[in-house]
C-alpha positions in Angstrom: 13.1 -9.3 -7.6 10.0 -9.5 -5.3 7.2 -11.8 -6.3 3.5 -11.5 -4.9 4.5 -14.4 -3.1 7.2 -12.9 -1.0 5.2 -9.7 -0.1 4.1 -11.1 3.5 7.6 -11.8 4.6 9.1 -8.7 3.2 6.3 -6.4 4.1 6.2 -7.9 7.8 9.3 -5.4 8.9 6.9 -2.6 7.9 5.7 -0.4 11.2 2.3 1.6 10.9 4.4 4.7 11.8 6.5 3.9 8.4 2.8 4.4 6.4 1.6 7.6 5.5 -1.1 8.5 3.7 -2.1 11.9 3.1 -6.1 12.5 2.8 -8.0 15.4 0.8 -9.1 18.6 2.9 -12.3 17.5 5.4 -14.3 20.2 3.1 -13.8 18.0 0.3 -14.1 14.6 1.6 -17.6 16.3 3.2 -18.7 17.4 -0.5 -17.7 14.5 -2.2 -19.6 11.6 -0.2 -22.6 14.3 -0.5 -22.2 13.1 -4.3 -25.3 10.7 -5.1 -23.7 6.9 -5.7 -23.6 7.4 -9.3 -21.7 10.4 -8.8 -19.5 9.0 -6.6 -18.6 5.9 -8.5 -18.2 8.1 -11.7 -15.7 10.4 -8.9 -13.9 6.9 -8.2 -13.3 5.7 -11.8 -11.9 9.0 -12.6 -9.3 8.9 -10.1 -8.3 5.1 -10.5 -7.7 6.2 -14.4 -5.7 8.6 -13.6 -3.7 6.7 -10.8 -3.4 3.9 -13.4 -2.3 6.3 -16.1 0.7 7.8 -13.8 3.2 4.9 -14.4 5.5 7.4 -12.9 3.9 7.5 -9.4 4.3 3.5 -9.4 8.2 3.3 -9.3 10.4 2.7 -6.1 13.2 4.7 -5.5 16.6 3.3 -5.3 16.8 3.3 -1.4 13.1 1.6 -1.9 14.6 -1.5 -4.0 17.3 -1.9 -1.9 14.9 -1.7 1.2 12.9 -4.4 -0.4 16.1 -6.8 -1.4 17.4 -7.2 1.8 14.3 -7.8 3.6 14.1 -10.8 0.6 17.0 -12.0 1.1 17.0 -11.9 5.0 13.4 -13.9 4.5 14.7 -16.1 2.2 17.4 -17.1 4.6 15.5 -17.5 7.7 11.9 -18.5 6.3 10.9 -19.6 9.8 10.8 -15.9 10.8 8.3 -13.0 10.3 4.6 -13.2 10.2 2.3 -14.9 8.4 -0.1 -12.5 5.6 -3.1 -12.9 7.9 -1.1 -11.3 10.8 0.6 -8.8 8.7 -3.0 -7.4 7.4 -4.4 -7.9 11.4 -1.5 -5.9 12.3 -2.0 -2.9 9.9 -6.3 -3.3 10.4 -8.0 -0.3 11.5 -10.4 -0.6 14.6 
């Protein structure tokens, strides 16, 4: 099982390409942040609830878990190797 503590090793095999993240229609990004910041915050808690709520969405997928235990098991056996968290979130930062 993967800890919180292990995350930086077994993460640090991840490539950017690997990430995707699929964002709303520009229309509705452009209506949304024309939202005052009340609005908007009220928009956000609304959409964390529901993310929360969908225990679903939140489980990995066989291939996922066994993804995960080898890259465990290949840190725990060489601990020397990989990347640090600080380089794994410099490595992923946006400029």
């Amino acid at each position: 099982m993967v800890t919180v503590n292990d995350l930086p090793r077994v993460l640090s095999g991840l490539h950017r390409e690997d990430i995707v993240i699929h964002m709303p229609p520009k229309h509705v990004m452009d209506e949304l942040l024309q939202l005052s910041p009340a609005e908007r915050i009220l928009v956000e808690q609304t959409l964390w609830d529901s993310v929360s709520d969908d225990e679903d969405g939140w489980q990995l997928t066989d291939e996922q878990k066994v993804t995960l235990d080898q890259r465990l098991a290949a840190s725990r056996k060489y601990p020397t190797e990989g990347y640090t968290w600080d380089q794994v979130k410099a490595k992923f930062r946006i400029s």
